[in-house]
Rosetta silent file (secondary structure, phi, psi, omega in degrees, C-alpha in Angstrom):
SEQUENCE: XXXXXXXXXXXXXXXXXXXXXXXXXXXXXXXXXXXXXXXXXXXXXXXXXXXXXXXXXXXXXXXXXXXXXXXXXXXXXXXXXXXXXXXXXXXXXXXXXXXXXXXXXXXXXXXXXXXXXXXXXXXXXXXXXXXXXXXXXXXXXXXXXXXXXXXXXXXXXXXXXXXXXXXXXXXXXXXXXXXXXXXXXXXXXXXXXXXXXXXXXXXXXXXXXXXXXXXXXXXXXXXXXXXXXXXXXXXXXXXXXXXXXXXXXXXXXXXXXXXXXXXXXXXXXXXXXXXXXXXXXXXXXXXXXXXXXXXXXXXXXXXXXXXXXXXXXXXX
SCORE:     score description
SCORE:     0.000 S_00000001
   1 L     0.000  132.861  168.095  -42.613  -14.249  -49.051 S_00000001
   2 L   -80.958  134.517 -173.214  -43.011  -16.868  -46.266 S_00000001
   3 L   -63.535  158.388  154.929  -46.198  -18.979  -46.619 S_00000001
   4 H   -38.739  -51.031  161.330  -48.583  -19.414  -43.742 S_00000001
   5 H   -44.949  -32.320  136.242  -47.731  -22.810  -43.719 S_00000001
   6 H   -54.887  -32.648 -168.241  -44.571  -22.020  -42.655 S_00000001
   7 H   -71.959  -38.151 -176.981  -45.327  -20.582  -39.821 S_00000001
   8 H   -84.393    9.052  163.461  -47.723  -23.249  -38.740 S_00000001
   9 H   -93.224  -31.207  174.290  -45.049  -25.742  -39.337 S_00000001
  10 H   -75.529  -39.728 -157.949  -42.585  -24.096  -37.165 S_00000001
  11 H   -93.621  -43.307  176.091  -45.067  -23.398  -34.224 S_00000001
  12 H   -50.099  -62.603 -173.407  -46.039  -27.503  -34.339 S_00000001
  13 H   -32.024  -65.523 -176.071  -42.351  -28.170  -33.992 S_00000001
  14 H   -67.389  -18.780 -177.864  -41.706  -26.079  -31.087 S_00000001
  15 H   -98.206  -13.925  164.552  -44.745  -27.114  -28.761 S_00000001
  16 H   -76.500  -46.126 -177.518  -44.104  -30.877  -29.914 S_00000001
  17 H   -85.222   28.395  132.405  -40.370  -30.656  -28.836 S_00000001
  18 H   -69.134  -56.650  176.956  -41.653  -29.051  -25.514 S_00000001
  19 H   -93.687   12.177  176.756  -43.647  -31.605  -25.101 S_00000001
  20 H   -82.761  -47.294  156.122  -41.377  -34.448  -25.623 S_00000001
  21 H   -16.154  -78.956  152.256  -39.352  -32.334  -23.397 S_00000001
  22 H    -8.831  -88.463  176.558  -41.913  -32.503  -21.047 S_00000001
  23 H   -61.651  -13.442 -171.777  -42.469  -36.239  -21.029 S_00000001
  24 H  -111.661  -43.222  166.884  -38.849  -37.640  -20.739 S_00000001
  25 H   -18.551  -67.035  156.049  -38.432  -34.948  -17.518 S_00000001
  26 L   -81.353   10.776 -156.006  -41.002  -36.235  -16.044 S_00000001
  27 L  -132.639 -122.911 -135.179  -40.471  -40.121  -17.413 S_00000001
  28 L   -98.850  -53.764 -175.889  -36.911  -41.548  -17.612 S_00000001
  29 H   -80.985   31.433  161.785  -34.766  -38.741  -17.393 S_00000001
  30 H   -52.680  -78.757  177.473  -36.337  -37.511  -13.996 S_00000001
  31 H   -60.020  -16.274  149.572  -33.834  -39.349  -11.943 S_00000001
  32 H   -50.668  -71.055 -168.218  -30.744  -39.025  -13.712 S_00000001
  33 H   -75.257   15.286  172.761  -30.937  -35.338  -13.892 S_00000001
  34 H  -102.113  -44.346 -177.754  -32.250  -34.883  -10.045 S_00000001
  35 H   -63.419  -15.807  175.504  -29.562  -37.254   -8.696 S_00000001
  36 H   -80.317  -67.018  162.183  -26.938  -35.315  -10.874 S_00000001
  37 H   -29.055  -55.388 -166.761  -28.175  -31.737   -9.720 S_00000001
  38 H   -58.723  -29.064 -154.476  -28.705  -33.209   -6.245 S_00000001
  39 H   -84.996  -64.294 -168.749  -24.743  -35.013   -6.220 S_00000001
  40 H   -37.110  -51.720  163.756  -23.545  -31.678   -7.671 S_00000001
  41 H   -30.166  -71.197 -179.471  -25.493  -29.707   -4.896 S_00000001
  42 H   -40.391  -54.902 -165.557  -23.908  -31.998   -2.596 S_00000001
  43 H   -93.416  -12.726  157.317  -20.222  -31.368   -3.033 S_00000001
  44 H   -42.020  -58.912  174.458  -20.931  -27.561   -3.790 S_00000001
  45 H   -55.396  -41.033 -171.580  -21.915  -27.830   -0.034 S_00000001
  46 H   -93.484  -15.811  161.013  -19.315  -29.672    1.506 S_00000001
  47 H   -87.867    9.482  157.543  -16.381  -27.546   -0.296 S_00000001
  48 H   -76.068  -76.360 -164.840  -17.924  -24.664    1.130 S_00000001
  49 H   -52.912   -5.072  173.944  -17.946  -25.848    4.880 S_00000001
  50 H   -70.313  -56.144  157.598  -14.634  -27.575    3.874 S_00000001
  51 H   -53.054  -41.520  169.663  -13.677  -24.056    3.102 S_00000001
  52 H   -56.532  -47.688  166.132  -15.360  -22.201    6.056 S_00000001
  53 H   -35.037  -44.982  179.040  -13.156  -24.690    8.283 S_00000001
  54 H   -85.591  -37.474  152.734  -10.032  -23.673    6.904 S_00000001
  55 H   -40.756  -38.759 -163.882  -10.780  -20.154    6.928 S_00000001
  56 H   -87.401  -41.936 -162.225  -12.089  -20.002   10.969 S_00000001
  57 H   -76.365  -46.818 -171.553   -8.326  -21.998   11.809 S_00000001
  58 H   -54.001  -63.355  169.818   -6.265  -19.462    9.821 S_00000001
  59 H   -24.776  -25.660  166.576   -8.177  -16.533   11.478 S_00000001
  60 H   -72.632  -37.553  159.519   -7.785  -18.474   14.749 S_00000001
  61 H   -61.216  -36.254 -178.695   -4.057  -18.455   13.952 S_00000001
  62 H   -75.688  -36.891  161.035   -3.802  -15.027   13.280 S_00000001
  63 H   -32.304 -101.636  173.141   -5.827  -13.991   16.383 S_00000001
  64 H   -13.624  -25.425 -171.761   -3.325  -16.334   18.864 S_00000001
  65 H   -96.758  -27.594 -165.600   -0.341  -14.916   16.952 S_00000001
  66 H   -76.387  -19.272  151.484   -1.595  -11.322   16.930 S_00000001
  67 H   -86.367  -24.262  159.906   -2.440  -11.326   20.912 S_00000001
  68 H   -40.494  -79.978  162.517    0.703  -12.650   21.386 S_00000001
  69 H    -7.308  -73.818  171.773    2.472   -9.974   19.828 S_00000001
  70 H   -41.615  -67.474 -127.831    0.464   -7.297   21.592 S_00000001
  71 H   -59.371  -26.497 -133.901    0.802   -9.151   24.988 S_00000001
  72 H  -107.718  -11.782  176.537    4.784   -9.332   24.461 S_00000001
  73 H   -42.333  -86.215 -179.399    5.250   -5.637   22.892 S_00000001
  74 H    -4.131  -91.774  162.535    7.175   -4.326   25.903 S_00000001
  75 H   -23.854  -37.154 -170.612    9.412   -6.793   25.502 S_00000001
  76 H  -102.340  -27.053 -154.986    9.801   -6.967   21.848 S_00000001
  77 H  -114.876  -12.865  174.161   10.086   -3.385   20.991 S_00000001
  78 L    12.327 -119.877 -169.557   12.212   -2.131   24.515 S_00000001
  79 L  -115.209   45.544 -178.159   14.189    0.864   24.054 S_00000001
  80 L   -58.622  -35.335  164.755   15.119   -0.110   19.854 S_00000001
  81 L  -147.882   80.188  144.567   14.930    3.344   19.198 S_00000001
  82 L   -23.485  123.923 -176.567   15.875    4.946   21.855 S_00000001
  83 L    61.592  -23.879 -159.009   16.571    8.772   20.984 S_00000001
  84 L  -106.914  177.341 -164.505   15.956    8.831   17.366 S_00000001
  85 E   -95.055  120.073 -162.838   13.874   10.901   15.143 S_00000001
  86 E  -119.305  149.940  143.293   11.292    9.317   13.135 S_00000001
  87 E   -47.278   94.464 -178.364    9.111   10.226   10.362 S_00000001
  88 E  -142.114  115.255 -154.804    5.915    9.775    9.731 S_00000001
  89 E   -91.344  121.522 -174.410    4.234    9.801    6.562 S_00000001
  90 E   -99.856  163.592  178.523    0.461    9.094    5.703 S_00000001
  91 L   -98.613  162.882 -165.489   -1.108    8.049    2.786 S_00000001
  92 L   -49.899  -45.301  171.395   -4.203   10.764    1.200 S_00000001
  93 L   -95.298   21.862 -177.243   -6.655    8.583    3.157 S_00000001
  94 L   -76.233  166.849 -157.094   -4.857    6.911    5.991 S_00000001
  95 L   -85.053  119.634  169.754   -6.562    6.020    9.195 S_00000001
  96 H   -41.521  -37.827 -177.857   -5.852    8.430   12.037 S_00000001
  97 H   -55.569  -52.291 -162.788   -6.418    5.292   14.577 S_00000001
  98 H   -97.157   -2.276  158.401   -3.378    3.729   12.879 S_00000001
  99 H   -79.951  -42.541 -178.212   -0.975    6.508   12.519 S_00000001
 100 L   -69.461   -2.795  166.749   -1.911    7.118   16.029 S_00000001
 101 L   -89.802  -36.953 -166.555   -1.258    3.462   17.078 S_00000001
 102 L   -97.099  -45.054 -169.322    2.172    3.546   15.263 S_00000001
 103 H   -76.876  -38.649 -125.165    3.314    7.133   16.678 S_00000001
 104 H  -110.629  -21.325  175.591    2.306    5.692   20.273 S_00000001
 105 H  -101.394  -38.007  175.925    4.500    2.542   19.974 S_00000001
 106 H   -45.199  -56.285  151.347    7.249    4.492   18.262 S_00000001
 107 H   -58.049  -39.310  176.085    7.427    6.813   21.822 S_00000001
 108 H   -43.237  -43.175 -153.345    7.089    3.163   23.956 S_00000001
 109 L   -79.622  -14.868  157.071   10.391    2.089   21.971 S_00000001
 110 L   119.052    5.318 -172.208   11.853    5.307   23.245 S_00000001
 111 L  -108.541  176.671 -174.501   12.015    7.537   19.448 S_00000001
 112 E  -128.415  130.518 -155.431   10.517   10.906   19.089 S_00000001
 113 E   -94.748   93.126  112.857    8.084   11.777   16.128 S_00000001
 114 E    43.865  -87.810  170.366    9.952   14.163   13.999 S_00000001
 115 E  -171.548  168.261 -157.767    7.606   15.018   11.554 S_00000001
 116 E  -175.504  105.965 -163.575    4.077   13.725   11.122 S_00000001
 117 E  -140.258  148.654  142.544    3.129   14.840    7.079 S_00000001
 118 E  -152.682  164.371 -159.025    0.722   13.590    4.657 S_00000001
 119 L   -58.640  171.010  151.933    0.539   13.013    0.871 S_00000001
 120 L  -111.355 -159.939  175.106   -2.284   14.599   -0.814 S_00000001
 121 L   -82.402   -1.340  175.317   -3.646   12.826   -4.381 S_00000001
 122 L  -143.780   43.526  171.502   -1.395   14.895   -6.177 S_00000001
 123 L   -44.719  -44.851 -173.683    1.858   15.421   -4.626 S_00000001
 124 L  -119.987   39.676   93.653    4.154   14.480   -6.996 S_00000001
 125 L    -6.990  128.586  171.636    1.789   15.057  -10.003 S_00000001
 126 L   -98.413    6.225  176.426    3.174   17.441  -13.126 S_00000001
 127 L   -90.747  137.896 -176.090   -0.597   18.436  -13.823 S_00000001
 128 L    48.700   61.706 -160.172   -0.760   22.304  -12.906 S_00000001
 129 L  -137.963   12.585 -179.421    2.846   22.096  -11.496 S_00000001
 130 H   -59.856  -42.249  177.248    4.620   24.671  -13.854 S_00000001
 131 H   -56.781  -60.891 -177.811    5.023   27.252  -10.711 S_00000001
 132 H   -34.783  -41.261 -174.313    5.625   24.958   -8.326 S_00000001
 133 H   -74.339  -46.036  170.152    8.521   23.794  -10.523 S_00000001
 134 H   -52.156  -23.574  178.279    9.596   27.123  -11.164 S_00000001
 135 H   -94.947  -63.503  178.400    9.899   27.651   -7.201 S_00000001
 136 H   -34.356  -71.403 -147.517   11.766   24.280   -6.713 S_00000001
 137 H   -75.794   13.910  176.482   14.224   25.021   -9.194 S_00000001
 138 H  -100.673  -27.217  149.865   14.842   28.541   -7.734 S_00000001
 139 H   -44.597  -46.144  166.818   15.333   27.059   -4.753 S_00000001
 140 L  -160.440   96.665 -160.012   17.565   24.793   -5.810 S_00000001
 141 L   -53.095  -29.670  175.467   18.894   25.400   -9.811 S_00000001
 142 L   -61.979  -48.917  176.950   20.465   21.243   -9.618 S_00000001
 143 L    15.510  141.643 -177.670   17.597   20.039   -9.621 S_00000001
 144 L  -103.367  151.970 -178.137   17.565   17.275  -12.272 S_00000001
 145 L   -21.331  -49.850 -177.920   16.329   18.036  -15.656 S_00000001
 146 L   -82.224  104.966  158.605   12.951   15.753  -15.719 S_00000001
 147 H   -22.405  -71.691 -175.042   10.391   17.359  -14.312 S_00000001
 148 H   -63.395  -18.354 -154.238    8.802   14.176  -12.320 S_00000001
 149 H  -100.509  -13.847  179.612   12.649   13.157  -11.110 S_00000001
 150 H   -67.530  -56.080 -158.423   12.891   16.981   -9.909 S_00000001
 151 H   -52.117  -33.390 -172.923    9.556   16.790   -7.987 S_00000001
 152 H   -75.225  -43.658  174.084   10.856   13.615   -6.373 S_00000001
 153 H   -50.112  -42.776 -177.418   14.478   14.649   -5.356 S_00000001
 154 H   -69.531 -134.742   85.794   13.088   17.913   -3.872 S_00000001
 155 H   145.995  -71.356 -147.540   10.589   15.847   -1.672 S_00000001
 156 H   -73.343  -65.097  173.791   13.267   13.321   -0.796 S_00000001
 157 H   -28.567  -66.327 -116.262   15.626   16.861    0.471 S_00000001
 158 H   -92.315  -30.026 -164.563   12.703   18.350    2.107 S_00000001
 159 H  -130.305   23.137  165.289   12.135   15.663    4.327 S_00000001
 160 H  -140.380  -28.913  173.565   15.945   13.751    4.760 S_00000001
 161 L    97.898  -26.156 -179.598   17.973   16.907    4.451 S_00000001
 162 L   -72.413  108.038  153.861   20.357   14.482    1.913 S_00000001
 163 L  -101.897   26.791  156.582   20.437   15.336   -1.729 S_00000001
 164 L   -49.114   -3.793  158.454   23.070   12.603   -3.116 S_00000001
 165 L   -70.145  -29.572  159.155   21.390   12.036   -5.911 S_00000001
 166 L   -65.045 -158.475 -157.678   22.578   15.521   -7.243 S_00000001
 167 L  -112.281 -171.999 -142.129   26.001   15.854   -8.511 S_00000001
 168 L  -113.773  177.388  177.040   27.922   16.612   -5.820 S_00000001
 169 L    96.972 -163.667 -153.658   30.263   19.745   -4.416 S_00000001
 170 H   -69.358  -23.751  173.417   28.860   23.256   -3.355 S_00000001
 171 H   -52.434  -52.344 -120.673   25.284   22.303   -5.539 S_00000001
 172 H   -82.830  -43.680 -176.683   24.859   19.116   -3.562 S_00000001
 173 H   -78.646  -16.071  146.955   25.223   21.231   -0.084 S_00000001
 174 H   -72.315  -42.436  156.051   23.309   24.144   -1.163 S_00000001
 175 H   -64.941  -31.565  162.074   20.484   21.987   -1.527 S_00000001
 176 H   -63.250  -57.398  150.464   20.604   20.566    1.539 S_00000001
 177 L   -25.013   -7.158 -165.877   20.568   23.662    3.107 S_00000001
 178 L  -117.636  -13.179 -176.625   17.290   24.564    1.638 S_00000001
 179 H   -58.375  -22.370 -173.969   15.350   21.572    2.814 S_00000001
 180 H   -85.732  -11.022  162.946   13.495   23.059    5.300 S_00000001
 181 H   -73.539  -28.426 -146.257   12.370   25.744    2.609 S_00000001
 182 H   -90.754  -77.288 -174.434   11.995   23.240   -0.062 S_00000001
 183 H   -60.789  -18.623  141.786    9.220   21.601    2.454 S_00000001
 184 H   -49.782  -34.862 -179.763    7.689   24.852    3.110 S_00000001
 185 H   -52.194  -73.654 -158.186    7.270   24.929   -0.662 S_00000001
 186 H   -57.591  -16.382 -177.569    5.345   21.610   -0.909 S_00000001
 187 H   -93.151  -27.420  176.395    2.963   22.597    1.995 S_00000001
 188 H   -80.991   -4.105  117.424    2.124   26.022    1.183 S_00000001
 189 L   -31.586   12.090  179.746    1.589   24.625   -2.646 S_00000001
 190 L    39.413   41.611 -149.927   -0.862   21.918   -0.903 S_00000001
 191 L  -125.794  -28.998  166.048    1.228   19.194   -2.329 S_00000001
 192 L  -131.562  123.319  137.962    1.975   18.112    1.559 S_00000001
 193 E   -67.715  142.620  178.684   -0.021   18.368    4.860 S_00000001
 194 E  -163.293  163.281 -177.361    1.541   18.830    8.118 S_00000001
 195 L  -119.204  -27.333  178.442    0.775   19.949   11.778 S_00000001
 196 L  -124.685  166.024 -169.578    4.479   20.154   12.860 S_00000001
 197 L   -59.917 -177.735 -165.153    7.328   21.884   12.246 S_00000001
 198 L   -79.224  121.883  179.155    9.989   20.870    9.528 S_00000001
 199 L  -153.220  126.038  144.907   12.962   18.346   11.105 S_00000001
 200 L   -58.760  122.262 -170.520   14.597   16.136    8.598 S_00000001
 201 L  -114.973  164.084  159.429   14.671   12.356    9.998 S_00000001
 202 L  -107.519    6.929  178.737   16.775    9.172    8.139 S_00000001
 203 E  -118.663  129.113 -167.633   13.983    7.013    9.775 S_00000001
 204 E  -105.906  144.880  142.655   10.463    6.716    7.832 S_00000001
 205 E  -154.005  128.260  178.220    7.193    4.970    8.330 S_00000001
 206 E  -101.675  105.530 -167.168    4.784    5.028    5.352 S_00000001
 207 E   -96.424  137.781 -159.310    1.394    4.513    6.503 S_00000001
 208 L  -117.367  141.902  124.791   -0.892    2.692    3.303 S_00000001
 209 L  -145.029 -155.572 -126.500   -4.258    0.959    4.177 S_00000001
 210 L   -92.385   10.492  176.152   -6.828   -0.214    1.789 S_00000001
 211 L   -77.165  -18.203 -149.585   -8.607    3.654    1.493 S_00000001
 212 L   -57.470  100.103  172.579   -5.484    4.374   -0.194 S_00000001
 213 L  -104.945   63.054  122.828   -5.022    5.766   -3.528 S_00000001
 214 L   -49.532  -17.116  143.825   -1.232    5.367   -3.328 S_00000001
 215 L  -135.490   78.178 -146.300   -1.584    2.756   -5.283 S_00000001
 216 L  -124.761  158.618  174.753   -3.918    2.865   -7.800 S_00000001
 217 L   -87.334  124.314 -173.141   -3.339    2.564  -11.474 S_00000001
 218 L  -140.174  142.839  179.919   -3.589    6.025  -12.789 S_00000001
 219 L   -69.330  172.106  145.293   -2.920    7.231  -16.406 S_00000001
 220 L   -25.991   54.468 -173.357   -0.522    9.886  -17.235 S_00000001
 221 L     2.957  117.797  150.190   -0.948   13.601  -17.047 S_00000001
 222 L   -66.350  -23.896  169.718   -1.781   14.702  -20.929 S_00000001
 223 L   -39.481  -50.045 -155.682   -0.646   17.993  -19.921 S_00000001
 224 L  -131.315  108.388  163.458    3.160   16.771  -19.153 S_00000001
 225 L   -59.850  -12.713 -170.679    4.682   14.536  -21.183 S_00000001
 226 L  -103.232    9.000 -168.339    7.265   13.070  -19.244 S_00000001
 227 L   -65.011  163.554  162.659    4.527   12.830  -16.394 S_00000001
 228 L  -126.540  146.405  167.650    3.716    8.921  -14.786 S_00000001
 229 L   -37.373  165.362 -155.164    1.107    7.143  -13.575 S_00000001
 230 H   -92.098  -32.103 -178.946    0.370    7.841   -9.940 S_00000001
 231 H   -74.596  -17.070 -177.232    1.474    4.367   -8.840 S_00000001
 232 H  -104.973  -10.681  174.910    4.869    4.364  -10.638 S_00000001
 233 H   -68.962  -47.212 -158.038    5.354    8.176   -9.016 S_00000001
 234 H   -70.465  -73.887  179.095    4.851    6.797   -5.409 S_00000001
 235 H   -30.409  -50.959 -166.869    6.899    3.349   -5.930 S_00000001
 236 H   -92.929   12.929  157.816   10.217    5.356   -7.395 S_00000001
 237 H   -80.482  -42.461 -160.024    9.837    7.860   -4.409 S_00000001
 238 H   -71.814  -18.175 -169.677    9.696    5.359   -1.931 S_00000001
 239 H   -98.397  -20.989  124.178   12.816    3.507   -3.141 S_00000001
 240 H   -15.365  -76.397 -152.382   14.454    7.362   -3.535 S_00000001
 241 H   -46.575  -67.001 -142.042   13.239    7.648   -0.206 S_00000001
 242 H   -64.278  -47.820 -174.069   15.074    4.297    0.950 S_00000001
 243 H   -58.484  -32.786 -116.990   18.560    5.831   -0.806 S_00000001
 244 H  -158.720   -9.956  162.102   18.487    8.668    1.216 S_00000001
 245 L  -112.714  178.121  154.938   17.790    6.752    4.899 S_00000001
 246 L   -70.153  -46.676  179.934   18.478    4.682    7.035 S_00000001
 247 E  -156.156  149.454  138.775   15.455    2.416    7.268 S_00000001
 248 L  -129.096  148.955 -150.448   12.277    2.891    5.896 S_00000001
 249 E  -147.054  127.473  176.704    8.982    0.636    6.593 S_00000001
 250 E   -97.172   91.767 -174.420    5.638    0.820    4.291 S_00000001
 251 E  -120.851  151.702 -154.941    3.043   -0.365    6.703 S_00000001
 252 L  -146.733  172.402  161.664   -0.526   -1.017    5.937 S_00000001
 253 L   -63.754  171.580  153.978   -3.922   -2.816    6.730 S_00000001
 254 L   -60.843   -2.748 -176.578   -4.991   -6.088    5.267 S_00000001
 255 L   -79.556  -73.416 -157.911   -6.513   -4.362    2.124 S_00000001
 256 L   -32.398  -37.161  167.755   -2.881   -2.734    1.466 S_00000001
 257 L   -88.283  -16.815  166.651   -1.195   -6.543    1.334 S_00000001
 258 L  -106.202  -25.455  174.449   -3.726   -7.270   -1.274 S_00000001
 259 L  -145.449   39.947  179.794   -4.296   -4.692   -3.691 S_00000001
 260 L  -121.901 -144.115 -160.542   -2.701   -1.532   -1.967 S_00000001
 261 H   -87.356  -10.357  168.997    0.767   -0.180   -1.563 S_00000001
 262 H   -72.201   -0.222 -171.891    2.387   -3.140    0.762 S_00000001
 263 H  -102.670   -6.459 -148.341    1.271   -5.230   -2.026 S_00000001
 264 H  -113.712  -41.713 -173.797    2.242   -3.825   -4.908 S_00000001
 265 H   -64.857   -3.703 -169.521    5.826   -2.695   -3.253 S_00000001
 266 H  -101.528  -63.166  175.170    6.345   -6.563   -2.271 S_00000001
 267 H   -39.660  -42.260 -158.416    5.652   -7.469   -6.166 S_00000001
 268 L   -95.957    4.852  164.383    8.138   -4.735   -7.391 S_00000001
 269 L    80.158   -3.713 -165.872   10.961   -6.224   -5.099 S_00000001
 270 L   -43.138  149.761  175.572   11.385   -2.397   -3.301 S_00000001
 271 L   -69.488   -8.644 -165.716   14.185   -1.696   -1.309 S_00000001
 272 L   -89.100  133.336  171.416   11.646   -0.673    1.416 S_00000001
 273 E  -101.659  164.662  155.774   10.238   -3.317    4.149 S_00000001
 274 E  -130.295  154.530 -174.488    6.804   -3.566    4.641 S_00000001
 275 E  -102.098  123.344  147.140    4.662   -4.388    7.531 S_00000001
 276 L   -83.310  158.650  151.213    0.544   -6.038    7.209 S_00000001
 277 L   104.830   27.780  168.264   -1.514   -6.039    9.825 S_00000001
 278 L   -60.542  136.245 -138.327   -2.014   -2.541   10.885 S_00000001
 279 L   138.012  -71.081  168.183   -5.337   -2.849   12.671 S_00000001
 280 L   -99.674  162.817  170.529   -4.524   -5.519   14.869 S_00000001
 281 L   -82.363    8.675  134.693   -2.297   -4.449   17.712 S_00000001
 282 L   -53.336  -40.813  150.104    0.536   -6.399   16.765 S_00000001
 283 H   -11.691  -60.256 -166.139    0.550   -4.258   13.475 S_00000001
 284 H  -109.561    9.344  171.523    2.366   -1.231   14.792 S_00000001
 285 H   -95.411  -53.174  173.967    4.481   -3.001   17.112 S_00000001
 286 H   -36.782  -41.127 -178.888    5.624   -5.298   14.056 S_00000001
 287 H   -50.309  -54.161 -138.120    6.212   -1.782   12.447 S_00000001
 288 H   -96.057  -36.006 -150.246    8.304    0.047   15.441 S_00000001
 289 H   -84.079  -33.995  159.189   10.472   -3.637   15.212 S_00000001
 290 H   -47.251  -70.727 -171.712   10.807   -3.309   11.310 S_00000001
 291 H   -54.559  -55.519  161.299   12.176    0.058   11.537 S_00000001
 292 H   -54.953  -36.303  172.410   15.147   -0.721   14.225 S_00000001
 293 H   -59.685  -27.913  174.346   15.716   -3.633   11.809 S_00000001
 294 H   -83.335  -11.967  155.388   16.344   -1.479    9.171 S_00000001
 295 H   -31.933  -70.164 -166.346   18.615    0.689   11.219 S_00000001
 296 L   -63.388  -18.231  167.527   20.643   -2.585   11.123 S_00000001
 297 L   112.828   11.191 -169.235   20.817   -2.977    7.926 S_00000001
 298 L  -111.565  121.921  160.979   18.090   -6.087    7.595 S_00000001
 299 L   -97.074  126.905  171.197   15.282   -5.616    5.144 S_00000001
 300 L  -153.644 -129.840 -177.115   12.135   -7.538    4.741 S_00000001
 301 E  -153.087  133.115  167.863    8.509   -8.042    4.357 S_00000001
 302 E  -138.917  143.269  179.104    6.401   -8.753    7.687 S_00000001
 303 L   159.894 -142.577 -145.072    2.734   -9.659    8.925 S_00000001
 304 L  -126.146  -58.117  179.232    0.351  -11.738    8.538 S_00000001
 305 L   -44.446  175.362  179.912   -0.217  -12.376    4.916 S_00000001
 306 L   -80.374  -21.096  173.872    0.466  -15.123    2.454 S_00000001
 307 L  -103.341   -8.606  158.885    3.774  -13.060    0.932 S_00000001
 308 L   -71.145  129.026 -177.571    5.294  -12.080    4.096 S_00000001
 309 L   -26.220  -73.568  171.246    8.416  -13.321    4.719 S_00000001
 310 E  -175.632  177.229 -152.916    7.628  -13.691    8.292 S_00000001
 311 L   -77.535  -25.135  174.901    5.973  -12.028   11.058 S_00000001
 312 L  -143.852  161.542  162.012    8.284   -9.638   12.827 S_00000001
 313 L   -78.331  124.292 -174.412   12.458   -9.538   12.329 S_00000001
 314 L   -25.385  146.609  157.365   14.430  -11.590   14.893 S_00000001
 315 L   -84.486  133.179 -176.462   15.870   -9.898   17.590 S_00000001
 316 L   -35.483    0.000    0.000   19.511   -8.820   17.595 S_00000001
């Protein structure tokens, strides 16, 4: 058992090294440790406003580049696509203002909207998808073998009219024939929203912004073994998708270049360009100017951001 004596040796200790504490605070080490706190203080301060500085010029750049843009949109986006049929695909939470910003320069340049669809969170999900699948493949028996690579092919038919990823011959053109049922499938299954009728386009726009769960890290259906995360379903659609067009363009907000789907589709190298800066009004012009580039056969990354290539593709 500990004596009393302990205790009242240990209790001296601590209020004597308090008050030694104490006395060199207020004694010799005062001024060391206020001018070190104080110097410390100091440059804490000045790499903030060092920082605020640099922040207010880029933002000044991107303003100046981003009314440019706008001002010059006539100009930059003219009749590039003229006649053609475009796509245009939202993400489960995209903004109406910026699909509606995007469709509105897309008629300026002189295309026609298509189709106008949007994902839900579990379009290409294998959780509760045994029917569905069962309807796909009656629809079209080629299908390939893997559940998730079926859900993806039929998607990419339903909405390009192309199946060359099946084998090829009387299969490959009997599926094609079926796309516009094949996308009746996914909407009455609530696996796609839509407002307009069915018309297979080769020209896409994928609208992301930072509301997004298109790219989110998502575990695996336990249900379905051969199921994927929600973020590796989306990515190997979009680059399907890409196979199966002409041009396709992933365009997003400023969350979406940092931790949504132009960001993540920029990491993974996709065959897909993407546009930042959806938002600003330069955004969907960059977008309409993407999409005739990819017509052409030129792929990239465009915007604003610290990983874009550069801000819109040259003109022919």
């Amino acid at each position: 058992m500990i004596d009393f004596r302990y205790h009242l040796v240990s209790l001296v200790s601590v209020f004597l090294a308090l008050a030694v504490g104490i006395v060199l605070g207020a004694g010799p080490l005062k001024e060391p440790i206020g001018e070190s706190l104080q110097s410390q203080v100091d440059a804490l301060r000045a790499d903030r406003d060092d920082l605020r500085v640099k922040i207010d010029a880029a933002s000044g750049n991107i303003d100046k580049q981003n009314d440019f843009v706008t001002a010059a949109a006539p100009e930059l986006i003219g009749d590039s696509l003229k006649n053609e049929d475009v796509s245009i695909i939202g993400a489960p939470q995209s903004d109406p203002e910026q699909v509606e910003e995007v469709t509105n320069r897309i008629k300026e340049a002189g295309g026609k909207i298509g189709g106008d669809v949007s994902f839900v969170d579990g379009t290409l999900a294998l959780t509760d998808a045994a029917d569905f699948l069962s309807t796909l493949r009656d629809l079209v028996p080629s299908l390939p073998a893997d559940d998730s690579t079926a859900l993806r092919a039929a998607l990419v038919i339903a909405l390009t009219g192309e199946a060359s990823m099946l084998e090829g011959g009387q299969s490959r053109d009997a599926a094609e024939k079926k796309s516009s049922d094949i996308f009746d499938a996914f909407v009455d299954a609530g696996r796609l929203r839509t407002d307009t009728d069915h018309k297979p386009t080769s020209l896409f726009v994928v609208i992301d912004n930072e509301n997004s769960t298109l790219a989110d890290e998502t575990e695996p259906s336990p249900e379905a073994s051969d199921d994927k995360g929600n973020r590796t379903l989306i990515t190997d659609f979009i680059n399907s998708l890409t196979s199966e067009s002409k041009s396709v363009v992933v365009a997003g907000d400023a969350g979406s270049a940092q931790n949504g789907l132009v960001s993540v589709l920029r990491t993974e190298k996709s065959r897909a360009s993407t546009v930042d800066g959806l938002g600003l009004g330069a955004g969907a012009v960059i977008t309409v100017r993407a999409l005739a580039a990819g017509e052409a056969g030129i792929h990239g990354h465009y915007g604003f951001s610290d990983d874009a290539e550069e801000i819109m593709p040259g003109k022919d």
